[in-house]
N, C-alpha and C positions, 0 to 999 in steps of 0.2 A: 336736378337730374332725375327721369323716372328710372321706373325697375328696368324697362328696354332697354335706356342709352345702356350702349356700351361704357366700360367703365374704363378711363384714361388715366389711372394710378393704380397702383399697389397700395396695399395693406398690412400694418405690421401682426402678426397674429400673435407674437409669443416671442422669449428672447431666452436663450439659453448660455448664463453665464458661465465662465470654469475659473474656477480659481486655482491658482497654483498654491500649493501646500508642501510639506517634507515629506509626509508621510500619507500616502493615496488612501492605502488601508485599513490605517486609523480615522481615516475623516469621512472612510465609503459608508459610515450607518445613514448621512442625510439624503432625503428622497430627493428625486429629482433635479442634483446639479452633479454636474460632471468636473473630476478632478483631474489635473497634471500635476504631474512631478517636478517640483523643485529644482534644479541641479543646487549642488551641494553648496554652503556658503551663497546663495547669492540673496542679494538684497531684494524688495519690492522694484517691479516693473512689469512690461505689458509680458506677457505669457510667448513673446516671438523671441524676447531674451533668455529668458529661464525656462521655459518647458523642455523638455525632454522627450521629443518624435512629435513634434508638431509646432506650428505657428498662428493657430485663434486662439482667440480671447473669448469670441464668444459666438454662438450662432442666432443667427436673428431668422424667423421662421416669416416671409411673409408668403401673398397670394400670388406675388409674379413676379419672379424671376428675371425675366427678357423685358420684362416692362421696365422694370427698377434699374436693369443694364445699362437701358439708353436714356434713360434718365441721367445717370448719374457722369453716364459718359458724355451725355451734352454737357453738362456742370464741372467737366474735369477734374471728377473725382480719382483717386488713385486706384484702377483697378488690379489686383495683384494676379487675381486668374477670371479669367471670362467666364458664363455660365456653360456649366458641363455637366452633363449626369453623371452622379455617385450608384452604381448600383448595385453595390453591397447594403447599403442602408435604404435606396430607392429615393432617393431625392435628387432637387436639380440644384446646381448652386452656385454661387460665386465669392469672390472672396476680395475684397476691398479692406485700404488702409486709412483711419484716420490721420489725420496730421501730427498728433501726436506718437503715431507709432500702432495703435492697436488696430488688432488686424478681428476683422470679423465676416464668416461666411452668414450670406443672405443665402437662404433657401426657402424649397418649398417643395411639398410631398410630392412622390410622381406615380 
């Protein structure tokens, strides 16, 4: 494919994992990875069981959004929310479930 074709897939650019933890504030000195809150007692699993105000595990940054949509939606992937714009942070995104459970917003800057 040259530099002209248009380009008929997305790109992954970056992946931004979170881990859940007990303690947010204690574990906030590490750069660049975003924490949730534990709820109290619970064991290891995907962050849609234990987090506390939210349901990702992780954001996956790629170049297209709509692209990746109907991709995934030809493939019968689980999509949880269709792409929509976030614009308090200014991105676009969508938010799909693994088969196992974890859930992760694809986005991309707007």
């Amino acid at each position: 494919m040259s530099d002209t074709e248009p380009r008929n897939y997305t790109q992954l650019k970056s992946i931004t994992p979170q881990f859940v933890v007990p303690d947010v504030a204690a574990a906030g000195e590490n750069v660049e990875i975003q924490l949730g809150k534990a709820a109290r007692n619970a064991g290891s699993a995907h962050n849609s069981v234990q987090r506390e105000g939210g349901l990702l595990d992780a954001w996956v940054w790629v170049t297209d959004v709509d692209l990746l949509y109907a991709e995934l939606k030809q493939r019968g992937a689980k999509i949880v929310k269709p792409p929509s714009q976030v614009r308090a942070d200014e991105r676009h995104e969508m938010v799909v479930e693994d088969k196992i459970g974890f859930r992760l917003a694809l986005a991309m800057e707007i």
